[in-house]
N, CA, C, O and CB atoms as a CASP TS submission, in Angstrom:
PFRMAT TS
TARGET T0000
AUTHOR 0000-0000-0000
METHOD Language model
MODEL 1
PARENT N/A
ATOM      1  N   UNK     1      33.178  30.828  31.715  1.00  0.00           N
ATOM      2  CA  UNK     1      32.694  31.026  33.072  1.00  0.00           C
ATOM      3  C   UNK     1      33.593  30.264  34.041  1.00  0.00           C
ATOM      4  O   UNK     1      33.502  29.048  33.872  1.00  0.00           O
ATOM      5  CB  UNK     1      31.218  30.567  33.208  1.00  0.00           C
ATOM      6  N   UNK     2      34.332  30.584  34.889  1.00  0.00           N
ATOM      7  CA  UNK     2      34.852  30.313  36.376  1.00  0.00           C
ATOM      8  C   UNK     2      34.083  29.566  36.680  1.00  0.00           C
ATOM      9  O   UNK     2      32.916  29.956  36.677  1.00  0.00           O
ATOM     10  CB  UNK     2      34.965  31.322  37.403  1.00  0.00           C
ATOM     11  N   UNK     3      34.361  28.215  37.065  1.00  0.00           N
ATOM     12  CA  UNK     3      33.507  27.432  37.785  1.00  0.00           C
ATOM     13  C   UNK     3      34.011  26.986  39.579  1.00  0.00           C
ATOM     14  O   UNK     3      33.707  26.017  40.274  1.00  0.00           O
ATOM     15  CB  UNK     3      33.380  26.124  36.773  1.00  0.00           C
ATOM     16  N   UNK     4      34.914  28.232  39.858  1.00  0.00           N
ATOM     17  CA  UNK     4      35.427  27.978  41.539  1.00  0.00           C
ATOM     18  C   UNK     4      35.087  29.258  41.938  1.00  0.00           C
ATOM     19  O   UNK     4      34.690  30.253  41.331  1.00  0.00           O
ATOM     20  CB  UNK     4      37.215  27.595  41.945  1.00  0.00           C
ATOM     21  N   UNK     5      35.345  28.993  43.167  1.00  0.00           N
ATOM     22  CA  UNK     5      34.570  30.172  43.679  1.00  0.00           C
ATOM     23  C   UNK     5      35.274  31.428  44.508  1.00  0.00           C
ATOM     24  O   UNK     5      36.179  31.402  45.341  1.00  0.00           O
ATOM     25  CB  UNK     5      33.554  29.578  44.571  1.00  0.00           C
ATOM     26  N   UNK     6      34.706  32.254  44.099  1.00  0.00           N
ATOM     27  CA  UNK     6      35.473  33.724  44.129  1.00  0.00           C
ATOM     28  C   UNK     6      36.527  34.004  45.074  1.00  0.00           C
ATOM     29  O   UNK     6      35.883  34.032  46.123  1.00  0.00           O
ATOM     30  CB  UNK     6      34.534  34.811  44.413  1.00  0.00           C
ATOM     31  N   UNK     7      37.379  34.163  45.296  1.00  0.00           N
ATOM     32  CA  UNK     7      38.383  34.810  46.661  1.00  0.00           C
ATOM     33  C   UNK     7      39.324  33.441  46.524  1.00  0.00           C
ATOM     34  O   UNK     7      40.406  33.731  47.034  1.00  0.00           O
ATOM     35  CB  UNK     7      37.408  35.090  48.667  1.00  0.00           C
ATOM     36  N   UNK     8      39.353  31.904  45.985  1.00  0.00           N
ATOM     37  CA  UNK     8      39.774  31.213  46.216  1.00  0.00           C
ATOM     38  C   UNK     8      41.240  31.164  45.087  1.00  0.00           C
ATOM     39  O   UNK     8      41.141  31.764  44.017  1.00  0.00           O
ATOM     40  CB  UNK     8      38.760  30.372  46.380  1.00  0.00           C
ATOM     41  N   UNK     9      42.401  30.502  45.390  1.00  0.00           N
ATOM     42  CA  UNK     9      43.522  30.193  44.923  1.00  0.00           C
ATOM     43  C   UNK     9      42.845  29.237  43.152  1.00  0.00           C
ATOM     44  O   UNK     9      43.419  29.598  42.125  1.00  0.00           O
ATOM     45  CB  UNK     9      44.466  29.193  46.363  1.00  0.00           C
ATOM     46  N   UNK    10      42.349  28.756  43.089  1.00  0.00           N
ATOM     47  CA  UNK    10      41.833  28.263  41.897  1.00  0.00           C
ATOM     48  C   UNK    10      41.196  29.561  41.002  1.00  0.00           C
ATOM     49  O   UNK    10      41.530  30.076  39.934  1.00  0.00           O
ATOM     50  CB  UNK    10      40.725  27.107  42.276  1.00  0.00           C
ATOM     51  N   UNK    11      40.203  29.804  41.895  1.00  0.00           N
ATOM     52  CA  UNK    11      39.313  31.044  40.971  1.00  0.00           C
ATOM     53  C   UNK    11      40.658  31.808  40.117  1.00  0.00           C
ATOM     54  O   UNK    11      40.705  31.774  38.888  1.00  0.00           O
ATOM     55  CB  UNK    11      38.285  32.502  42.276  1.00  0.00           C
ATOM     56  N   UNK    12      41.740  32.500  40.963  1.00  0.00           N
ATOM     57  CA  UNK    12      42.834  33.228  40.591  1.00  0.00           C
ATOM     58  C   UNK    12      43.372  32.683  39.437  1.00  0.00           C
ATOM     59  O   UNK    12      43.509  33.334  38.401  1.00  0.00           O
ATOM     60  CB  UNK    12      43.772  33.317  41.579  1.00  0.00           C
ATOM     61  N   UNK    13      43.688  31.504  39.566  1.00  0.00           N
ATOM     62  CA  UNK    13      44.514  30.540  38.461  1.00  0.00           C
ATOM     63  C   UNK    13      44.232  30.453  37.295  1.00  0.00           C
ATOM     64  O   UNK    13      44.868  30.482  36.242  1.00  0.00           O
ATOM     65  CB  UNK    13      44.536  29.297  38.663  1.00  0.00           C
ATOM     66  N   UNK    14      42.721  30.289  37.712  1.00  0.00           N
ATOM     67  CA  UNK    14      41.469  29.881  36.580  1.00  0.00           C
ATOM     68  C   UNK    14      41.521  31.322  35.584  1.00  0.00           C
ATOM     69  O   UNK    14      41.667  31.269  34.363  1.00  0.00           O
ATOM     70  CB  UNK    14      39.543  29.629  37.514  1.00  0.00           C
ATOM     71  N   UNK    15      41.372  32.593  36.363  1.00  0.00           N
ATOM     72  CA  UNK    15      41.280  33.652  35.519  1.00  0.00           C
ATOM     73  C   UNK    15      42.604  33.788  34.690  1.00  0.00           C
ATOM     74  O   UNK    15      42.768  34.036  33.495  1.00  0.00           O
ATOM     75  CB  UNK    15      40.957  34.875  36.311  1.00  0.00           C
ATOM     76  N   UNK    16      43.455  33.559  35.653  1.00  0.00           N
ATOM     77  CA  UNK    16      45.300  33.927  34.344  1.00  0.00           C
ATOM     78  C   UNK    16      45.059  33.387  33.584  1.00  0.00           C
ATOM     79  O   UNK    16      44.700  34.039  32.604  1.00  0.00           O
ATOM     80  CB  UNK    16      47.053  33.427  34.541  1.00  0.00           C
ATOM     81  N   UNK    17      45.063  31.781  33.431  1.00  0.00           N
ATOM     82  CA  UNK    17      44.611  30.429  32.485  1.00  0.00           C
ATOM     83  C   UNK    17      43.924  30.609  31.495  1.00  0.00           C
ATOM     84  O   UNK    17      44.145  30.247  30.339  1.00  0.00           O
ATOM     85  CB  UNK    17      43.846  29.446  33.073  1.00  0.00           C
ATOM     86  N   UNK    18      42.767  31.372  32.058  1.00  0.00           N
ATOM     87  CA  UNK    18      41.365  31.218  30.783  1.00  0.00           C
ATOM     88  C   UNK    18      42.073  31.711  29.277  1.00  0.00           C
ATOM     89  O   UNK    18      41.829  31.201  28.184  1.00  0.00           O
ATOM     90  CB  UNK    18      39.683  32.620  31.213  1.00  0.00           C
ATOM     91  N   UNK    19      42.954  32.777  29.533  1.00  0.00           N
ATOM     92  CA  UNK    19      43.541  33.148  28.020  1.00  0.00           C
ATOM     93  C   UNK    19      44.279  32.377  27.037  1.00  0.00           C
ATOM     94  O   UNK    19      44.710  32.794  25.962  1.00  0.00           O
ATOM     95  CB  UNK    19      44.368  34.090  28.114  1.00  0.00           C
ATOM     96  N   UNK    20      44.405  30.895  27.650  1.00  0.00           N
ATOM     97  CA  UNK    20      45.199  30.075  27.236  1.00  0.00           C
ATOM     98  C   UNK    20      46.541  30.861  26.435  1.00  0.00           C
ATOM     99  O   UNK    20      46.674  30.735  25.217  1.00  0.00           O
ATOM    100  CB  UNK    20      44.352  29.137  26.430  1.00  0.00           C
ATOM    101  N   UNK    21      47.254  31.464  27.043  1.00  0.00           N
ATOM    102  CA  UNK    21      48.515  32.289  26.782  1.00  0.00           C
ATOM    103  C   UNK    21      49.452  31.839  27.664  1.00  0.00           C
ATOM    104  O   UNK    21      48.980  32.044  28.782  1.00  0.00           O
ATOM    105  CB  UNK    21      48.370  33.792  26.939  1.00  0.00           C
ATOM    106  N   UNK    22      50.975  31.124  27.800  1.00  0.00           N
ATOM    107  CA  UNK    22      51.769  30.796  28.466  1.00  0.00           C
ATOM    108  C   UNK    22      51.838  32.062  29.675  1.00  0.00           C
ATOM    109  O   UNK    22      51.739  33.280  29.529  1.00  0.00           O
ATOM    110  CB  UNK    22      52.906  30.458  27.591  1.00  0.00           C
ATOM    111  N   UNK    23      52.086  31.088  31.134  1.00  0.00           N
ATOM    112  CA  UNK    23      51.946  32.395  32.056  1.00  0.00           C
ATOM    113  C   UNK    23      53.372  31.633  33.478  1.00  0.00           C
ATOM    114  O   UNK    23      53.556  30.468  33.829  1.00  0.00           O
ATOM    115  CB  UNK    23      49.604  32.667  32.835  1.00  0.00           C
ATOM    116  N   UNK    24      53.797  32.413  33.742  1.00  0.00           N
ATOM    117  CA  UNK    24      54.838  32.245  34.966  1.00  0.00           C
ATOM    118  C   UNK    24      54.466  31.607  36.306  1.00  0.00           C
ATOM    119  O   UNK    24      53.755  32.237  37.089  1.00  0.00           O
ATOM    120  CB  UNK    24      55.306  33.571  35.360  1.00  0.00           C
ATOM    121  N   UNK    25      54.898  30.436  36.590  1.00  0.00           N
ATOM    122  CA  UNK    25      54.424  29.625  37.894  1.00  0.00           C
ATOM    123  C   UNK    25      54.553  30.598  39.002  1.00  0.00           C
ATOM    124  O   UNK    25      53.681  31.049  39.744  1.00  0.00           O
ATOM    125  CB  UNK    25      55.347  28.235  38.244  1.00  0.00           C
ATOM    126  N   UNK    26      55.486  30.765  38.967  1.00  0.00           N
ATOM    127  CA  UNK    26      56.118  31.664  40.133  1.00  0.00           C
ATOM    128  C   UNK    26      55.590  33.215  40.379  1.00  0.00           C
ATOM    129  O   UNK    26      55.382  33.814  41.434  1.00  0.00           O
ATOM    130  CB  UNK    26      57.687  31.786  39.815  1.00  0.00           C
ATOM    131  N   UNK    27      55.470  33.585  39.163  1.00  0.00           N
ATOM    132  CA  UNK    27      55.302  34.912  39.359  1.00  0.00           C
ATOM    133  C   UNK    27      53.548  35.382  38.703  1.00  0.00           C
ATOM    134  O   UNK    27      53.227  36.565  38.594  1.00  0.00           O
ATOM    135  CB  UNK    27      56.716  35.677  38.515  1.00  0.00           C
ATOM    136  N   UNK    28      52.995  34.714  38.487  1.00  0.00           N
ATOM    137  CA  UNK    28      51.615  34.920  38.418  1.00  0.00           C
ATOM    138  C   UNK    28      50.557  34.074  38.755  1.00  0.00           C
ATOM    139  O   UNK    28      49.464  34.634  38.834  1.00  0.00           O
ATOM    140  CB  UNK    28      51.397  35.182  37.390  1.00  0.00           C
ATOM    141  N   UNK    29      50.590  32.876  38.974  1.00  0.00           N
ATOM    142  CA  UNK    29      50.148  31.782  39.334  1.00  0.00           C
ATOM    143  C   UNK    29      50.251  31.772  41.010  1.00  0.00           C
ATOM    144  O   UNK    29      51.255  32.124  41.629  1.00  0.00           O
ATOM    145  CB  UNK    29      50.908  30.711  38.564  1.00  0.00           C
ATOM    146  N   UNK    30      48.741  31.197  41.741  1.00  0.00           N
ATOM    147  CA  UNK    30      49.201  31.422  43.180  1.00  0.00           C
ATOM    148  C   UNK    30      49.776  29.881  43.584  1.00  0.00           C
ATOM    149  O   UNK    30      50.444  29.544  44.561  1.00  0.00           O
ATOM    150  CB  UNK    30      47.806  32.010  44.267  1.00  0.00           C
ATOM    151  N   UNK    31      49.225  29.026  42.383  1.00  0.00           N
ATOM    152  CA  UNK    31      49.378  27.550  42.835  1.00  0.00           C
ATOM    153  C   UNK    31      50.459  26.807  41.823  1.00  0.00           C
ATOM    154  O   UNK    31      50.139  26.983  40.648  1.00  0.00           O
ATOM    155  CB  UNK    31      47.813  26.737  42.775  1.00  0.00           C
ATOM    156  N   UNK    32      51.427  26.174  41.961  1.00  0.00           N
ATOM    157  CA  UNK    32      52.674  26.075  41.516  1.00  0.00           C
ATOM    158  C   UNK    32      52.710  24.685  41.296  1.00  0.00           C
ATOM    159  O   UNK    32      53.680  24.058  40.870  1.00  0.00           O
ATOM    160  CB  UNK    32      53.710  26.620  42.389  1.00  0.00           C
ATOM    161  N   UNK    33      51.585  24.221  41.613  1.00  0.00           N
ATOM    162  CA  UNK    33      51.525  22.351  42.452  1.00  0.00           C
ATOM    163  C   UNK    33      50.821  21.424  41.198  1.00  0.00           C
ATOM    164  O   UNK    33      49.629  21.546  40.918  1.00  0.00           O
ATOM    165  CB  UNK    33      50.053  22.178  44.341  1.00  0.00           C
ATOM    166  N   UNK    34      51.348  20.880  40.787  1.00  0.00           N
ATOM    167  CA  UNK    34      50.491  19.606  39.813  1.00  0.00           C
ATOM    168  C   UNK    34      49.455  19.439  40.376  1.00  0.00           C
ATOM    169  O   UNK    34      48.472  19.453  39.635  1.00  0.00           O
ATOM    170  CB  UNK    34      51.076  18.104  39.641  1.00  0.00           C
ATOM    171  N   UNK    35      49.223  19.235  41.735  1.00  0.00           N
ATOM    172  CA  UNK    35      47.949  18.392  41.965  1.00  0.00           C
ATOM    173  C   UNK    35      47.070  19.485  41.921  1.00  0.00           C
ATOM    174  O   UNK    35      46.118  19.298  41.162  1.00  0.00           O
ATOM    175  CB  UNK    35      47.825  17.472  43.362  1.00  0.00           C
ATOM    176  N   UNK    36      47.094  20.788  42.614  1.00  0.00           N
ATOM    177  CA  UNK    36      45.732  21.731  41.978  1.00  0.00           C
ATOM    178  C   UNK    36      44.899  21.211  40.796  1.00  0.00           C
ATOM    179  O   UNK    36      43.723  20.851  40.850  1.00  0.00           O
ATOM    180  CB  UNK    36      46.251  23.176  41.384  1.00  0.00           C
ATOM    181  N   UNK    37      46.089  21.243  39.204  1.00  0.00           N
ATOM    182  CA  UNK    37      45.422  21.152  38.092  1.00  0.00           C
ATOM    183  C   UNK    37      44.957  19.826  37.811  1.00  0.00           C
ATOM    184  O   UNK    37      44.489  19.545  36.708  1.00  0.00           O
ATOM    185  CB  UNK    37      46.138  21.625  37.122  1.00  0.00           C
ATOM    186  N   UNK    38      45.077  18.829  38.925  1.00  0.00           N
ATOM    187  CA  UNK    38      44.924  16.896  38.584  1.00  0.00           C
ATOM    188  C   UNK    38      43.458  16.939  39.117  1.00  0.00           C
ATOM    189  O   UNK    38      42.477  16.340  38.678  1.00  0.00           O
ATOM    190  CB  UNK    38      46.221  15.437  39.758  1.00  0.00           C
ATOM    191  N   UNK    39      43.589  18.123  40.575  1.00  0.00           N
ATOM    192  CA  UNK    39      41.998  18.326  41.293  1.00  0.00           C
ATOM    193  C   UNK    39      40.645  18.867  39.744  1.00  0.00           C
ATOM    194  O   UNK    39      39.574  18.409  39.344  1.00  0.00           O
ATOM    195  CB  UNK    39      42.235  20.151  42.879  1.00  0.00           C
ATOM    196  N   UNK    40      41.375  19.813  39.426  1.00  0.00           N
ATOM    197  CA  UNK    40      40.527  20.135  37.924  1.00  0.00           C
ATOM    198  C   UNK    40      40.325  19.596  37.405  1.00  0.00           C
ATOM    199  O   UNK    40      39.145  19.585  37.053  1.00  0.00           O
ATOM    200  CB  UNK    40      40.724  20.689  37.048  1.00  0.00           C
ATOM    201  N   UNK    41      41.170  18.701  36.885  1.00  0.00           N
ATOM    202  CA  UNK    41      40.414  17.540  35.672  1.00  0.00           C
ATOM    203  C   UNK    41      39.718  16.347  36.499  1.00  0.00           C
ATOM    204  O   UNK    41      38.766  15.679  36.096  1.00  0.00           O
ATOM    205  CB  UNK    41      41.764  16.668  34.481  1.00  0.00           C
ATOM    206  N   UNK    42      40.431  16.197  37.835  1.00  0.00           N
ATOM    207  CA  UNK    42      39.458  15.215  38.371  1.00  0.00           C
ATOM    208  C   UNK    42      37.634  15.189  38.873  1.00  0.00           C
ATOM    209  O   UNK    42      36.731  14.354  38.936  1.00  0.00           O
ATOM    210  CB  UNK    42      40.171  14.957  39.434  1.00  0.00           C
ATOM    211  N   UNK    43      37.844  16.769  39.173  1.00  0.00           N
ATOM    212  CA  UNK    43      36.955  17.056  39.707  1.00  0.00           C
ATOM    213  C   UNK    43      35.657  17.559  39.084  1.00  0.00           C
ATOM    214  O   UNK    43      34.459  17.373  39.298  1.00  0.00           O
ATOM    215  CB  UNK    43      37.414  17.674  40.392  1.00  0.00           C
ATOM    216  N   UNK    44      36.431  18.317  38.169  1.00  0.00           N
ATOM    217  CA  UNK    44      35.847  19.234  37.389  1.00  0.00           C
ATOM    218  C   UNK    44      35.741  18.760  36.000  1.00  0.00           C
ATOM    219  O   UNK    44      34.957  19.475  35.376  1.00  0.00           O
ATOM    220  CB  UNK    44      36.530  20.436  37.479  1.00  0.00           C
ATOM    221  N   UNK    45      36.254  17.797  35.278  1.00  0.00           N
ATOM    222  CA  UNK    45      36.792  17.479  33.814  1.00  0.00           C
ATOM    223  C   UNK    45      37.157  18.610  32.789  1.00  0.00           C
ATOM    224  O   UNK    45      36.883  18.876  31.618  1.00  0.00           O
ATOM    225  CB  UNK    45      35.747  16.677  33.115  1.00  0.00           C
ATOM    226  N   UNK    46      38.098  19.278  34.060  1.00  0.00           N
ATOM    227  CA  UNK    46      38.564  20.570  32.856  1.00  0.00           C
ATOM    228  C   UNK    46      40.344  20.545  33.088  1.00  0.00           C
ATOM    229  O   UNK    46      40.850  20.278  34.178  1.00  0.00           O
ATOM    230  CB  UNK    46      37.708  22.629  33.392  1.00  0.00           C
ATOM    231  N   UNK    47      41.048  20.836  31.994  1.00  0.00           N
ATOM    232  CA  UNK    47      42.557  20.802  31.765  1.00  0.00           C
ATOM    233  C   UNK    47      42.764  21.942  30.633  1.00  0.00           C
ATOM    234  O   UNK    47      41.941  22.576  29.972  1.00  0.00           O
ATOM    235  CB  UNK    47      43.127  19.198  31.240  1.00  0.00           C
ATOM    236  N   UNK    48      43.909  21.956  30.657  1.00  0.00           N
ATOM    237  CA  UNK    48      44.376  23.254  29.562  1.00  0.00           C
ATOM    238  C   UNK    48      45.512  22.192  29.162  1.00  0.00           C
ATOM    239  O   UNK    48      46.245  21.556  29.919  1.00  0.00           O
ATOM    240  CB  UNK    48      45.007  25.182  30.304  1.00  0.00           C
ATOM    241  N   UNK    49      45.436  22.174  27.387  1.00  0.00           N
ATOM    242  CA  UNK    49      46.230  21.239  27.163  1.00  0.00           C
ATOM    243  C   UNK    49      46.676  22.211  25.421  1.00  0.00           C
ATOM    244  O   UNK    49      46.031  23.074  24.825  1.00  0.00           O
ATOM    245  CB  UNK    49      45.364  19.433  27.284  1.00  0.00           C
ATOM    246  N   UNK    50      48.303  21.422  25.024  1.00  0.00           N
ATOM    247  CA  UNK    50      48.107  21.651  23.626  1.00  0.00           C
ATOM    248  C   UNK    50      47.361  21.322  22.728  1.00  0.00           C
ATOM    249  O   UNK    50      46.817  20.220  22.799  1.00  0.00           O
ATOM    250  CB  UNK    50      48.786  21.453  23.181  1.00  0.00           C
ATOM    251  N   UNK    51      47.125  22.164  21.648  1.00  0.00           N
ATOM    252  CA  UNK    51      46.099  21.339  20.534  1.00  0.00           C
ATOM    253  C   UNK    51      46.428  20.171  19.818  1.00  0.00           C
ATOM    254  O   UNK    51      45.821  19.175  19.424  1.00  0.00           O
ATOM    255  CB  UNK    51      45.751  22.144  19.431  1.00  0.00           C
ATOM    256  N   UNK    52      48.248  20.856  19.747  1.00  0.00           N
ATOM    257  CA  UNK    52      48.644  19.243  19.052  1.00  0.00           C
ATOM    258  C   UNK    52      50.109  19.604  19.669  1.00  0.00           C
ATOM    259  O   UNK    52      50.238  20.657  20.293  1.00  0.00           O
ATOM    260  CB  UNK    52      48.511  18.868  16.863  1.00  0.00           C
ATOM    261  N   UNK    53      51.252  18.687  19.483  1.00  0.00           N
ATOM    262  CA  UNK    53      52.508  18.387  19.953  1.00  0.00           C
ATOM    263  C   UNK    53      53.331  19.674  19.330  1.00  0.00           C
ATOM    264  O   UNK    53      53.359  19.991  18.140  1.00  0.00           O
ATOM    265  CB  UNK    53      53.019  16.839  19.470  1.00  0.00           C
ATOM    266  N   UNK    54      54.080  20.422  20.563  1.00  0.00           N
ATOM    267  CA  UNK    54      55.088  21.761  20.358  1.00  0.00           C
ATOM    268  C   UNK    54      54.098  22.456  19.553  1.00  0.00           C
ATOM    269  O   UNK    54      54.669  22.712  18.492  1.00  0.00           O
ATOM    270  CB  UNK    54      56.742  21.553  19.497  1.00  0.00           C
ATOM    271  N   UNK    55      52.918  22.887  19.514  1.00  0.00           N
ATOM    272  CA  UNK    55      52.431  24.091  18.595  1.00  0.00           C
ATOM    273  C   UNK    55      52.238  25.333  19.210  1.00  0.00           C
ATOM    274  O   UNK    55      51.889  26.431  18.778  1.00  0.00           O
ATOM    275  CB  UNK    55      51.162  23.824  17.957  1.00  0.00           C
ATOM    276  N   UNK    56      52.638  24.781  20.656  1.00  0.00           N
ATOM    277  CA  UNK    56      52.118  26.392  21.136  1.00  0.00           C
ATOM    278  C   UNK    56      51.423  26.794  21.434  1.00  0.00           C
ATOM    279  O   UNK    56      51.523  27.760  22.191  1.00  0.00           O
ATOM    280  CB  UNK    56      52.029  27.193  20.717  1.00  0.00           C
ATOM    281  N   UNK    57      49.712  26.071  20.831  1.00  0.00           N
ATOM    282  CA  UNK    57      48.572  26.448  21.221  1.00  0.00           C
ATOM    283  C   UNK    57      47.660  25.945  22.110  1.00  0.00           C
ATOM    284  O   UNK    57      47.310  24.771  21.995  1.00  0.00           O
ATOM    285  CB  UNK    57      48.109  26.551  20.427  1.00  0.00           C
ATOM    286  N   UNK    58      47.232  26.619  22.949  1.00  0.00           N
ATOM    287  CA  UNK    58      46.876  25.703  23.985  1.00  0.00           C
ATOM    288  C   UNK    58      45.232  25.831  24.051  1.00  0.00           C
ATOM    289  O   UNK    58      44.655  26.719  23.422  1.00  0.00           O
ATOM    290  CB  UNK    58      47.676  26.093  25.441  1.00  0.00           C
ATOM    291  N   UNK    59      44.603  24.980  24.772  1.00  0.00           N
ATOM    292  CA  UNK    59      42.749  25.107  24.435  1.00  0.00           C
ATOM    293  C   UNK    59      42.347  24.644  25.735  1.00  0.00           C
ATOM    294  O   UNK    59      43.112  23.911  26.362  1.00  0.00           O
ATOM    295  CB  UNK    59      41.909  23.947  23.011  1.00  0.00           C
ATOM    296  N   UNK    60      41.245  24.982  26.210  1.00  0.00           N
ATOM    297  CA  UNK    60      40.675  24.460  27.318  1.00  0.00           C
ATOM    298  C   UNK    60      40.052  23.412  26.886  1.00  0.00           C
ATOM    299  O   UNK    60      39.583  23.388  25.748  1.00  0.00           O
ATOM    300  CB  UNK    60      39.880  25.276  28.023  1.00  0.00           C
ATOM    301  N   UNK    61      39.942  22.275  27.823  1.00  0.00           N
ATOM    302  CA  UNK    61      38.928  20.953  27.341  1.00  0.00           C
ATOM    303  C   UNK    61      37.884  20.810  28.599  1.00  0.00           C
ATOM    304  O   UNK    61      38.150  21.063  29.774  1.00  0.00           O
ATOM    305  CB  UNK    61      39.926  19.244  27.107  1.00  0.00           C
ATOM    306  N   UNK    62      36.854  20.427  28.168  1.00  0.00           N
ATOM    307  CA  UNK    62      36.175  19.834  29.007  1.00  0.00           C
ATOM    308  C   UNK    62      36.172  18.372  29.289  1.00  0.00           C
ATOM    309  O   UNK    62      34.945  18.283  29.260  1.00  0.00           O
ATOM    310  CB  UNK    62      35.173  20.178  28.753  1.00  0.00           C
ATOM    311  N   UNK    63      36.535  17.221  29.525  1.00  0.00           N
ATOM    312  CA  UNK    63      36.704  16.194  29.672  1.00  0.00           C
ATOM    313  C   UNK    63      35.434  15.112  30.660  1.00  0.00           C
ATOM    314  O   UNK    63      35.644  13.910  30.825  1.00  0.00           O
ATOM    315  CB  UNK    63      37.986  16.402  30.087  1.00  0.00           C
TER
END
């Protein structure tokens, strides 16, 4: 579940993201900026991180 709210630059992000599948800053992403995703974990205690070091796989956390 999206936890931002609809029409907004996060909501967008949030939906590419959710697949945890590598995705293009530039070209699919509306927000390009570290601090968006620092606002997420700060705010929200959510990050998209690897599971473990170079594997590739990435997981949503709740934090």
């Amino acid at each position: 579940m999206n936890p931002f709210k609809p029409n907004t630059t996060s909501y967008h992000d949030y939906e590419i993201l959710k697949d945890l599948q590598w995705h293009c800053i530039k070209c699919e992403l509306k927000s390009g900026q570290a601090k968006t995703w620092q606002t997420w974990r700060d705010a929200y205690g959510l990050q998209f991180e690897e599971s473990a070091p170079n594997s590739r796989r990435w997981e949503s956390r709740i934090i």
